[in-house]
C-alpha positions in Angstrom: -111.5 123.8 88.4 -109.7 120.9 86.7 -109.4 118.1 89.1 -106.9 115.1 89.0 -108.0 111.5 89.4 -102.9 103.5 88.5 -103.0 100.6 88.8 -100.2 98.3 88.4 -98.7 95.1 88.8 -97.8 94.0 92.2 -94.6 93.8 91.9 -94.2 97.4 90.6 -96.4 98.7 93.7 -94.0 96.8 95.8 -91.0 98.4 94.3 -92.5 101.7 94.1 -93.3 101.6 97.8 -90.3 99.8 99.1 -87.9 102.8 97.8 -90.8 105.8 99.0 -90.9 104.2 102.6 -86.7 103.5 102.8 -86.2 107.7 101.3 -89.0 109.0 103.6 -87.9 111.1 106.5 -91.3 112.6 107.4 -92.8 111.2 110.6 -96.9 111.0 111.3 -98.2 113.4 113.7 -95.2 115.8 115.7 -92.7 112.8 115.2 -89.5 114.2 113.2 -89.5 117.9 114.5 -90.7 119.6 117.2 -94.3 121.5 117.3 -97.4 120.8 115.7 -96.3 119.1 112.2 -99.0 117.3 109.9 -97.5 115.3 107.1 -99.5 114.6 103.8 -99.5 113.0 100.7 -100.2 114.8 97.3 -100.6 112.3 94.1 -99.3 115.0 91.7 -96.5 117.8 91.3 -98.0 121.7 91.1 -97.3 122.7 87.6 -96.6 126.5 88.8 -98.3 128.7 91.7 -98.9 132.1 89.6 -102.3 132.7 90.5 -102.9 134.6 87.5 -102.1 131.2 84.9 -102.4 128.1 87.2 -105.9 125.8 86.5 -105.2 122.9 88.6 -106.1 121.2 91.8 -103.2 120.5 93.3 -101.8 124.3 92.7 -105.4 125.5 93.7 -104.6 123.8 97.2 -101.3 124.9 98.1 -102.5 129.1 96.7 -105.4 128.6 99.4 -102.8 128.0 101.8 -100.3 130.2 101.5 -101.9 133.4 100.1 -105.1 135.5 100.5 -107.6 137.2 98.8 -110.1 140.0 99.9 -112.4 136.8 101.3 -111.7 133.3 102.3 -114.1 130.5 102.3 -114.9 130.0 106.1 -115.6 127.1 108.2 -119.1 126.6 106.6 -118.1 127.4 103.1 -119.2 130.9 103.1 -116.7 134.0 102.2 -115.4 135.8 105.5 -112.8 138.3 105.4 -109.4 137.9 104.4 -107.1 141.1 102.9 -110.5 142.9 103.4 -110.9 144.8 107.0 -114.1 144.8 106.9 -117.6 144.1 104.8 -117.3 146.0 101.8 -119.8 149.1 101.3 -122.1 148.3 98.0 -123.8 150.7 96.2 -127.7 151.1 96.1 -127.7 149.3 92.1 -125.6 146.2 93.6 -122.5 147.4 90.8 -120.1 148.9 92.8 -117.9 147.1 95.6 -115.6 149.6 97.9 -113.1 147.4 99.9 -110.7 148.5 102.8 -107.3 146.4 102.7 -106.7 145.6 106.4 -103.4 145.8 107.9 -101.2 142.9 106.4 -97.9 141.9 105.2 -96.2 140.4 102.7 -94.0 137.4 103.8 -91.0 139.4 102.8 -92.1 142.7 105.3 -93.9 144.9 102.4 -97.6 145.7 103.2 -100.2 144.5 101.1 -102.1 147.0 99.4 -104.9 147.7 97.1 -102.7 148.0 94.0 -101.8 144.4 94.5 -105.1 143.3 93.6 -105.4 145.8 90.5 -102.1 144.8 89.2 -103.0 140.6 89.5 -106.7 141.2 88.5 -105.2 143.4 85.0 -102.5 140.8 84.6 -104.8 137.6 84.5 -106.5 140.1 81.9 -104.0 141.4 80.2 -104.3 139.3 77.0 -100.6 138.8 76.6 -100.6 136.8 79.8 -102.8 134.2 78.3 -105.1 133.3 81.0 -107.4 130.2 81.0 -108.9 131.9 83.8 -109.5 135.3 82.8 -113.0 134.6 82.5 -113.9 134.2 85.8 -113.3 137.9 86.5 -115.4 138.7 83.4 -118.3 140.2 86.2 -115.9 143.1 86.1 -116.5 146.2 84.5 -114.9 146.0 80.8 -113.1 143.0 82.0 -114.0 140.5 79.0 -113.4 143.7 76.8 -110.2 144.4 77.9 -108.9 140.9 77.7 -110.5 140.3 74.1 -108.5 143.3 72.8 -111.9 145.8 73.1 -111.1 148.1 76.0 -107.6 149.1 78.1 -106.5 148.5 81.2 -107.8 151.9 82.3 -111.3 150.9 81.4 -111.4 148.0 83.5 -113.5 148.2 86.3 -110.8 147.8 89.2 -108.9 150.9 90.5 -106.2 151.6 93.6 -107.9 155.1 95.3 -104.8 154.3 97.3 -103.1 152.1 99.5 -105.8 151.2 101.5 -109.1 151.4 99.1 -109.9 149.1 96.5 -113.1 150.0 94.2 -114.9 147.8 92.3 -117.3 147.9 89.9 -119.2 145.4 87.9 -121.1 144.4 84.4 -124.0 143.4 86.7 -125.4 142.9 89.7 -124.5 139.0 90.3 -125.2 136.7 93.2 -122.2 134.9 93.7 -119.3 137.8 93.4 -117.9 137.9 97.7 -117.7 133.9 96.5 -115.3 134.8 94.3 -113.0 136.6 96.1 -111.4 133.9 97.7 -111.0 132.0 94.0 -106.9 132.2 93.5 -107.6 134.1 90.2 -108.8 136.9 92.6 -105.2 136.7 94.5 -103.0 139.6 94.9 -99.6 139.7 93.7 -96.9 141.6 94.2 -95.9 143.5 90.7 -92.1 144.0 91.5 -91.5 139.9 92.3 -93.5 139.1 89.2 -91.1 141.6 86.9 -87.9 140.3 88.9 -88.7 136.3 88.3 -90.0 137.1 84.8 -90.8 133.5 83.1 -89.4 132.0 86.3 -92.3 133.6 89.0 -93.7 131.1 90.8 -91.9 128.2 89.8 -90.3 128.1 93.1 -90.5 128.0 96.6 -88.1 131.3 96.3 -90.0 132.9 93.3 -92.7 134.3 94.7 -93.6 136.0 98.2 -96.9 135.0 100.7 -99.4 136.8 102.3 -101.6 133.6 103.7 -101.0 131.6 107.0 -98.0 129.3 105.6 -95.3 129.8 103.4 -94.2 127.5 101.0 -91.0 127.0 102.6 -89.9 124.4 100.3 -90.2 122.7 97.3 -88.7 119.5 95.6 -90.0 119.2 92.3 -91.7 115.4 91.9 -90.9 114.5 95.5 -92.3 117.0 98.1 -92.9 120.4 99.2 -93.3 122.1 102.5 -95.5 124.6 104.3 -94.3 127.0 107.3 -96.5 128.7 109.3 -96.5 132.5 108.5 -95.4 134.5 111.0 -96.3 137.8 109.2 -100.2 136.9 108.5 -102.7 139.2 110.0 -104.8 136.1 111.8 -101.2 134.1 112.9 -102.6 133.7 116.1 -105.4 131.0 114.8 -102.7 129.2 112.6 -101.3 126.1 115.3 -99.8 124.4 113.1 -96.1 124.7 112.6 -95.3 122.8 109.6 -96.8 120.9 107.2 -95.0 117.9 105.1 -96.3 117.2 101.5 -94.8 113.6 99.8 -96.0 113.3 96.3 -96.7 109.8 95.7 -99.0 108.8 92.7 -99.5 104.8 93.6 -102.8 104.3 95.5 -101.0 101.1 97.7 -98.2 103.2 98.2 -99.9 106.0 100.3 -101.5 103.5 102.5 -98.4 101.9 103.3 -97.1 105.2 104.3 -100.4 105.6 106.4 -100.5 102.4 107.8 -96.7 103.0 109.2 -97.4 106.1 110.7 -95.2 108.7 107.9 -98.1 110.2 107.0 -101.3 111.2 108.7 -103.8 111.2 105.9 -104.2 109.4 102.2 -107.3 109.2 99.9 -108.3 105.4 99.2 -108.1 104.3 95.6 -111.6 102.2 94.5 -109.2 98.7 94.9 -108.9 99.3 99.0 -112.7 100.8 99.3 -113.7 97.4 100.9 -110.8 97.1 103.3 -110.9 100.7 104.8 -114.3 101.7 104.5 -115.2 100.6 108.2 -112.1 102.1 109.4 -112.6 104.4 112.6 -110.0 106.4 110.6 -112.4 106.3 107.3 -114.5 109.5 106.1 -115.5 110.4 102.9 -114.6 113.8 101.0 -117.7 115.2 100.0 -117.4 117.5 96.5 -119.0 119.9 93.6 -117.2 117.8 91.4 -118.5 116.2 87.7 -116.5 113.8 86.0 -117.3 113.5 82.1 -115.6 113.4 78.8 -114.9 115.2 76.0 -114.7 114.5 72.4 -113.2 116.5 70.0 -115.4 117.7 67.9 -113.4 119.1 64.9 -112.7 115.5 63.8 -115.7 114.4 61.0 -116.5 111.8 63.5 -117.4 113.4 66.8 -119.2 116.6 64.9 -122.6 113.9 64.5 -124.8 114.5 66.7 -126.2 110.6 67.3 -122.6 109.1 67.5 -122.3 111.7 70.6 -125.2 110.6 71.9 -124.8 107.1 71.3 -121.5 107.4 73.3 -123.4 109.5 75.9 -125.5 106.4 76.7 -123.8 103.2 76.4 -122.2 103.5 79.8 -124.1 101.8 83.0 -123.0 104.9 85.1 -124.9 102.9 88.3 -122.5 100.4 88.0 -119.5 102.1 87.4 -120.0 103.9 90.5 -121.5 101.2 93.2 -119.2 98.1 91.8 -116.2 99.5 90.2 -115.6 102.9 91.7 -117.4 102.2 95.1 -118.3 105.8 95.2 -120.2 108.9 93.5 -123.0 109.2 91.8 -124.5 108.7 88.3 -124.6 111.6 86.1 -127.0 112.2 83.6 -125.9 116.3 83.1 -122.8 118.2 84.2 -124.4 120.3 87.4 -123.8 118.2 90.1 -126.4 117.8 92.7 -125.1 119.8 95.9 -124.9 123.1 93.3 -127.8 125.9 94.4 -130.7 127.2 92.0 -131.5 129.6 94.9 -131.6 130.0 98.7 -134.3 127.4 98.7 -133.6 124.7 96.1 -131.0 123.0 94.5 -129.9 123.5 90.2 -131.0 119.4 90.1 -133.8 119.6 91.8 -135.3 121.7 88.7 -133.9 120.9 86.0 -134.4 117.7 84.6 -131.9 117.7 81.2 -129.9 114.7 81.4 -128.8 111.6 79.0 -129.5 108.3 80.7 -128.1 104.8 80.1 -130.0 103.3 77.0 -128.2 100.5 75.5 -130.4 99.7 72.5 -130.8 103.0 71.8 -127.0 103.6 71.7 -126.7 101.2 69.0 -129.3 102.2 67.0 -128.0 106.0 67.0 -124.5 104.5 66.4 -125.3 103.4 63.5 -127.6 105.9 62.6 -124.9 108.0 63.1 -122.1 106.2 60.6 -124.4 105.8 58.2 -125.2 110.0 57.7 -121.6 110.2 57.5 -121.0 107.6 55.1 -118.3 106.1 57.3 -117.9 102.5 58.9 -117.1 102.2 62.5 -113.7 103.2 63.6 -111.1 100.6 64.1 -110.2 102.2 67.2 -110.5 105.4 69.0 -108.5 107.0 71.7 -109.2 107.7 75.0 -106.6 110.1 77.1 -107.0 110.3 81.3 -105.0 110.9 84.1 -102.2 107.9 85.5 -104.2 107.5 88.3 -106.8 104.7 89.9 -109.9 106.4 89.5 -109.5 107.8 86.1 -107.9 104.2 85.3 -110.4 102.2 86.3 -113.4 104.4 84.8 -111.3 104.5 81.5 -111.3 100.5 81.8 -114.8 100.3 82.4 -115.7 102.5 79.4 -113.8 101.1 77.1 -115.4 97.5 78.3 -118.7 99.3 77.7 -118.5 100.8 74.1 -117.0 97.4 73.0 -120.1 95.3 74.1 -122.4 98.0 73.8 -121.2 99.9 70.3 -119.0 97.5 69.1 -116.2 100.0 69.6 -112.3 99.4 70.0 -110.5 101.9 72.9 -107.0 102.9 73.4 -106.5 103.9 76.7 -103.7 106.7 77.1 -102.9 107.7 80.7 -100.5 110.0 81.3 -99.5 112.1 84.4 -101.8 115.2 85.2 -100.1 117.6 83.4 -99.2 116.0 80.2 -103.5 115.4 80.4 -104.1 118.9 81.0 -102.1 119.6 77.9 -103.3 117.3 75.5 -106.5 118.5 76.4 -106.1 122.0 75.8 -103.9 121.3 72.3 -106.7 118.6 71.5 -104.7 115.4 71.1 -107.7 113.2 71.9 -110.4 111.2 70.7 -112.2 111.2 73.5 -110.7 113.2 76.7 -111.6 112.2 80.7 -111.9 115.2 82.2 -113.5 116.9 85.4 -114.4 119.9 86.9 -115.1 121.2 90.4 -116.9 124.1 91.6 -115.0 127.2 92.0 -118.4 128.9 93.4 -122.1 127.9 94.4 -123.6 128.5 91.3 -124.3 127.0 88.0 -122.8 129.1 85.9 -119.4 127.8 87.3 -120.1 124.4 85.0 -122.2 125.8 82.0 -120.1 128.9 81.0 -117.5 126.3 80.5 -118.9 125.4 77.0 -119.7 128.5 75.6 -118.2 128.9 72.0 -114.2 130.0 72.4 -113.8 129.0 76.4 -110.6 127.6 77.1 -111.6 124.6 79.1 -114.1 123.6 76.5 -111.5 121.0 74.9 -113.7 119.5 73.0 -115.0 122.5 71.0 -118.6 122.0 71.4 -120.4 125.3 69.9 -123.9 126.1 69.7 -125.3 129.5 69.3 -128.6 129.3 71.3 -126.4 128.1 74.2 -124.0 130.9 74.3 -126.7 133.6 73.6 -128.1 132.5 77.4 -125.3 132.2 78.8 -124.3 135.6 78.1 -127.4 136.9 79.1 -127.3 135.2 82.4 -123.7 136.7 83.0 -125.7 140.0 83.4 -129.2 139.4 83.9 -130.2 141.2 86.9 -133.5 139.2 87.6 -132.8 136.5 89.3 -135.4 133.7 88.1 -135.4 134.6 85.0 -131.4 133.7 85.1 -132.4 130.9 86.6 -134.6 129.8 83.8 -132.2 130.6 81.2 -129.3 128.9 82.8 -131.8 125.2 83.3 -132.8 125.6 79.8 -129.0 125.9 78.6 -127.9 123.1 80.5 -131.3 121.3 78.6 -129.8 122.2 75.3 -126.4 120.9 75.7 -127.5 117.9 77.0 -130.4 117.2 74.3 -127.0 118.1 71.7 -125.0 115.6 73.8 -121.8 118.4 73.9 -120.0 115.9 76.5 -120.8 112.9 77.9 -121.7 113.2 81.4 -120.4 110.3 84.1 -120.7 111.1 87.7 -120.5 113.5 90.6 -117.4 112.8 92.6 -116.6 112.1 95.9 -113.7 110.2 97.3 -113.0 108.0 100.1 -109.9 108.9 102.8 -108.6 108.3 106.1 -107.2 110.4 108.6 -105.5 110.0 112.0 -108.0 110.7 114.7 -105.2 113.3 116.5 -105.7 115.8 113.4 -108.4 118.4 114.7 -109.9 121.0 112.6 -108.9 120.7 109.1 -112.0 122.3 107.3 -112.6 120.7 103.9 -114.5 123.1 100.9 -117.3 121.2 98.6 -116.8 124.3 96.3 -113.3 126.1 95.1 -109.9 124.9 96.8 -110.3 121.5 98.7 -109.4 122.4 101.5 -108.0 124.9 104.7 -105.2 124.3 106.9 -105.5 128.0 109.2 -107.1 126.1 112.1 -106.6 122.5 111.6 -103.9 121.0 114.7 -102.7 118.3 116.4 -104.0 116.9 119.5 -102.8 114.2 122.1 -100.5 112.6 119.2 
């Protein structure tokens, strides 16, 4: 899942905060309205909430809250039932999921039913949609066929029997599928909202109805949105909170000003306040699946050597980035982050070993190894793109730093706000491209099926055959290890072929008001879940 990660002068903090705090009518805690009301800050703006198109963080966050899938991810990360009534039944060969749709509404009365999930499975599918997430419900029967223009709707392994039964059947038997479920490309939706709001679904508050335990009640593009509790969903009775206030404000010293004075009741810490907060009773730190790395585009003449990838790949001191600049995270050699499993016993880092360390010299030496195959001299100056935001800006600094003492190399630095990155990644208006990904489910595959030939999140256009070949297999290999295998000697070849330049394995320092109980955060998939989280003695 693409994650988002700026500094300026003091003066323009000052300004930025001075007209957030004198327009902010949100108070901390159950000040400003009556009930239990939790008021948050989000650093970026949802680009859209239709579950079958949206890629992002901030969208994934919201969809977690106000709709529902078959599963959910639980208080200890693992699936328990959402839409579903009950465990589904699973045939003898592990292909064939039968689900009962328990007794649930819509936010606008209508019961959800099994054809809701059909109809949003075959319309992230359906090819004319465009999906950048189709692939994840490739596990499907004929799914990948049908959305490659090789099978029809009808041949895809989803199907109605009626209101209340949803069958499912799949390529393979795969370890990871209930995980799914609760992925917000596995979200129903409603077929006749989606037809009425055509181009316009799910661009606002209005467009679009909820079967979770908050609706989004409001929305002002830029500035905030708004979450009221649901009194339609099936579990209301666990949901305490009444409302929930969301102020998007991008400056780091901005949302702890609006902490510190009590209009909000939680902020993320940017790596120039580490010091000052991280002894804070308030302090904890937001533990995640996430890798951090960058992209180069690999159609340019430049980027398609394989020792200037590398070289690039290892002139960055990624154990100083994180302990002195970032204050945070850990060095990342490859793009599997340590917390992912292998198995029920071990972790994917704990066997394999692929990774590209920090080798100065030899960065050089490849470097110019590298021009010198292409006949070129070093580039005057490359771009790199990243989020407007601390953490990307101050890794982006600290690279740049690094290739020009390390390489020799010139960098632009181009931050722009999360969407404009997104785009420019996906149209490939880079040099080099900070990206990140978090784990949509506990398993490797959620990283290195990324970067097969074609996928829409490989922006940089790495290909390699032998990859892809195990990968595929692994998508339908019904032996376990020998998945296993495949998938640590895939991750081995990218590495060794330097297809992105790993950096580190994210996690993020935040505070929170002590009188907020409950709020479960997710290491894998959506960040986080608001069903039980309250307030207490504020």
């Amino acid at each position: 899942m693409n994650k988002r990660w700026k500094l300026s002068s003091l003066l323009a903090i000052m300004l930025v905060a001075s007209l957030v705090l004198s327009a902010c009518n949100f108070g901390g805690g159950q000040q400003g309205g009556e009930g239990q009301v939790l008021n948050l800050i989000e650093s970026s703006e949802p680009p859209g909430l239709d579950s079958a198109k949206t890629t992002d963080n901030v969208s994934f966050k919201i969809l977690n809250n106000v709709m529902e899938g078959l599963m959910r991810a639980g208080k200890d990360g693992n699936p328990v039932l959402g839409m579903a009534a009950e465990e589904p039944k699973v045939s003898d060969d592990k292909k064939t999921y039968t689900f009962k749709i328990r007794d649930a509404k819509w936010s606008d009365g209508k019961p959800v039913t099994a054809h809701d999930f059909e109809y949003a499975w075959k319309r992230s599918l359906d090819p004319k949609t465009a999906s950048e997430y189709a692939y994840i419900l490739y596990p499907i029967l004929n799914a990948e066929k049908y959305n490659t223009g090789k099978a029809s709707a009808d041949e895809v392994g989803v199907k109605a029997l009626d209101d209340k039964t949803l069958e499912v059947k799949l390529e393979a038997p795969i370890p990871y599928f209930k995980d799914l479920l609760g992925f917000p490309t596995y979200l129903p939706q409603r077929k006749d909202i989606v037809e009425k709001y055509g181009d316009k679904y799910a661009l606002e508050a209005k467009n679009l109805v909820y079967n979770g335990p908050f609706i989004l009640s409001d929305w002002k593009h830029n500035q905030s949105f708004q979450f009221k509790k649901n009194p339609d969903y099936w579990d209301a009775k666990s949901v305490k909170l009444d409302t929930v206030n969301y102020q998007i404000v991008k400056e780091s010293a901005t949302q702890v000003n609006l902490y510190k004075t009590g209009k909000v009741d939680f902020t993320e810490i940017g790596p120039e306040l580490v010091d000052t907060y991280k002894n804070d009773k308030d302090h904890f730190i937001i533990n995640e699946s996430t890798s951090v790395y960058a992209e180069v585009n690999q159609t340019k003449p430049l980027f398609a050597n394989k020792k200037i990838r590398q070289a690039l790949a290892m002139a960055i001191d990624k154990k100083t980035l994180t302990e002195n600049i970032l204050k945070i995270g850990v060095p990342a050699d490859a793009v599997v982050p340590p917390t992912i499993k292998a198995n029920e016993t071990k972790k994917f880092r704990e066997l394999a070993k692929a990774g590209i360390p920090y080798d100065k010299d030899k960065a050089k030496q490849l470097w110019e190894e590298g021009l010198k195959e292409l006949g070129m001299s070093a580039p005057a100056e490359l771009e790199i793109v990243g989020d407007d935001l601390p953490r990307a800006k101050a890794a982006m600094e600290f690279m740049k730093e690094q290739y020009r003492v390390n390489l020799g190399l010139n960098l632009k630095i181009t931050s722009v706000p999360f969407k404009q990155r997104l785009e420019r990644g996906k149209t490939g208006q880079f040099d080099i491209l900070l990206s990140g990904w978090g784990a949509d489910y506990n398993d490797p595959m959620t990283f290195l099926d990324l970067f097969v030939t074609g996928n829409s999140f490989n922006r940089g256009k790495w290909s390699n055959k032998e990859f892809d070949a195990l990968i595929q297999k692994s998508k339908t290999n019904p032996n376990f290890e020998e998945r296993l295998q495949d998938l640590i000697k895939a991750e081995q070849i990218m590495m060794e072929d330097a297809g992105l330049i790993p950096i580190y394995y994210r996690s993020r320092h935040a505070v929170v008001k002590d009188y907020v109980k409950d709020w479960v955060w997710h290491s894998v998939g959506p960040d986080y879940t608001l069903k039980w989280a309250y307030i207490e003695g504020k």
